[in-house]
C-alpha positions as CSV (number, residue, x, y, z in Angstrom):
1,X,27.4,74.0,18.8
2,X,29.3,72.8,22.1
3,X,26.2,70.5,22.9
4,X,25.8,68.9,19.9
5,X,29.4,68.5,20.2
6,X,28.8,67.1,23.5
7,X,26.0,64.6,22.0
8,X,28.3,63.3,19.7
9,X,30.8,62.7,22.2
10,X,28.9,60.8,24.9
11,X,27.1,58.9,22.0
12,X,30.8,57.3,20.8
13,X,31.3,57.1,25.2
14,X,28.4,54.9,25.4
15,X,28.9,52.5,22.3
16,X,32.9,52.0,23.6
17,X,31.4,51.1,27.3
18,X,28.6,49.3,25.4
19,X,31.4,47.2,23.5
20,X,33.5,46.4,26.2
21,X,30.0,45.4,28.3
22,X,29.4,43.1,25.6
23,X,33.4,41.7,25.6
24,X,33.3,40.8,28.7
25,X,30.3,38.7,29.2
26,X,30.8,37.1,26.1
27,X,34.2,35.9,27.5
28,X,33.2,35.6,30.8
29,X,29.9,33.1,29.8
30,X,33.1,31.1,27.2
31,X,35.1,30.5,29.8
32,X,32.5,29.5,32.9
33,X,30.9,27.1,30.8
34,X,33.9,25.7,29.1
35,X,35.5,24.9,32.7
36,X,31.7,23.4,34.7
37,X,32.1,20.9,31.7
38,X,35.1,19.6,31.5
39,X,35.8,18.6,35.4
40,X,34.0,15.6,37.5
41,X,36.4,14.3,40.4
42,X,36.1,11.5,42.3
43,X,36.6,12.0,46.0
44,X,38.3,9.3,48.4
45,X,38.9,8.8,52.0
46,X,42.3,8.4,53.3
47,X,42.7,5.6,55.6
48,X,45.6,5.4,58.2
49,X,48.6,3.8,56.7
50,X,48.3,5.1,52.9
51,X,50.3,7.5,51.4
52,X,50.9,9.4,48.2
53,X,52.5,6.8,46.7
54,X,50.5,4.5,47.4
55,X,47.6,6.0,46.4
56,X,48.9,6.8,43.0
57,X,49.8,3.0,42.7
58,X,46.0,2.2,43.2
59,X,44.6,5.3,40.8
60,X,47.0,6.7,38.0
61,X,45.9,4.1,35.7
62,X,48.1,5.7,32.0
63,X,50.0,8.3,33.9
64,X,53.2,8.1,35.7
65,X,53.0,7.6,39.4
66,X,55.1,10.9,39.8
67,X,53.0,13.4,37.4
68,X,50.3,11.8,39.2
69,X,50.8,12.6,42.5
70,X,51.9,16.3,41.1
71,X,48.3,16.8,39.8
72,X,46.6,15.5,43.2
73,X,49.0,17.8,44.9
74,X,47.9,20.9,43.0
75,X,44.1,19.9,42.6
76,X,43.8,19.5,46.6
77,X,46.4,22.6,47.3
78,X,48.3,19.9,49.2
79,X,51.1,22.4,51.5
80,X,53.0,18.9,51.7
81,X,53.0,15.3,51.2
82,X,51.5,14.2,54.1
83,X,48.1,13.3,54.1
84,X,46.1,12.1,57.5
85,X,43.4,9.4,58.1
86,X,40.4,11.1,57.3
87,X,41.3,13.4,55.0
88,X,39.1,14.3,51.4
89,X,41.0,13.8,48.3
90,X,40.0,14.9,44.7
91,X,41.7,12.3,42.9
92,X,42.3,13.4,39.1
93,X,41.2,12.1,35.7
């Protein structure tokens, strides 16, 4: 009786890991494809003399130059506002 006790248990084991196998690739595959599609950057060069500012003058088209600037900062991981002749910049959308 213990072992088909024991059957019955590892059958319900198996479905739960089964389920949860199943969870987390379907989430996983949701949120990888959602993300590939929704982003293409374009990439500049900085050149000596430009800045932040200046820069966001020349790109934000709709967006304010500040919440501008905030987004290159966080899409480059920027540490500060300095930026150096030479430097690759994803600029955003």
């Amino acid at each position: 009786m213990n072992t088909q006790r024991l059957t019955g248990l590892s059958k319900v084991i198996i479905m739960v890991l089964a389920l949860g196998a199943a969870i987390a690739v379907a989430s996983g595959s949701a949120v990888a494809s959602g993300s590939a599609a929704a982003v293409k950057l374009t990439y500049i060069t900085v050149s000596s003399g430009e800045t932040l500012w200046g820069l966001a003058a020349d790109y934000s088209k709709d967006v304010s130059q500040r919440e501008w600037i905030a987004e290159l900062v966080e899409l480059n991981n920027l540490t500060s506002n300095d930026i150096q002749p030479g430097q690759r910049l994803a600029l955003p959308n």
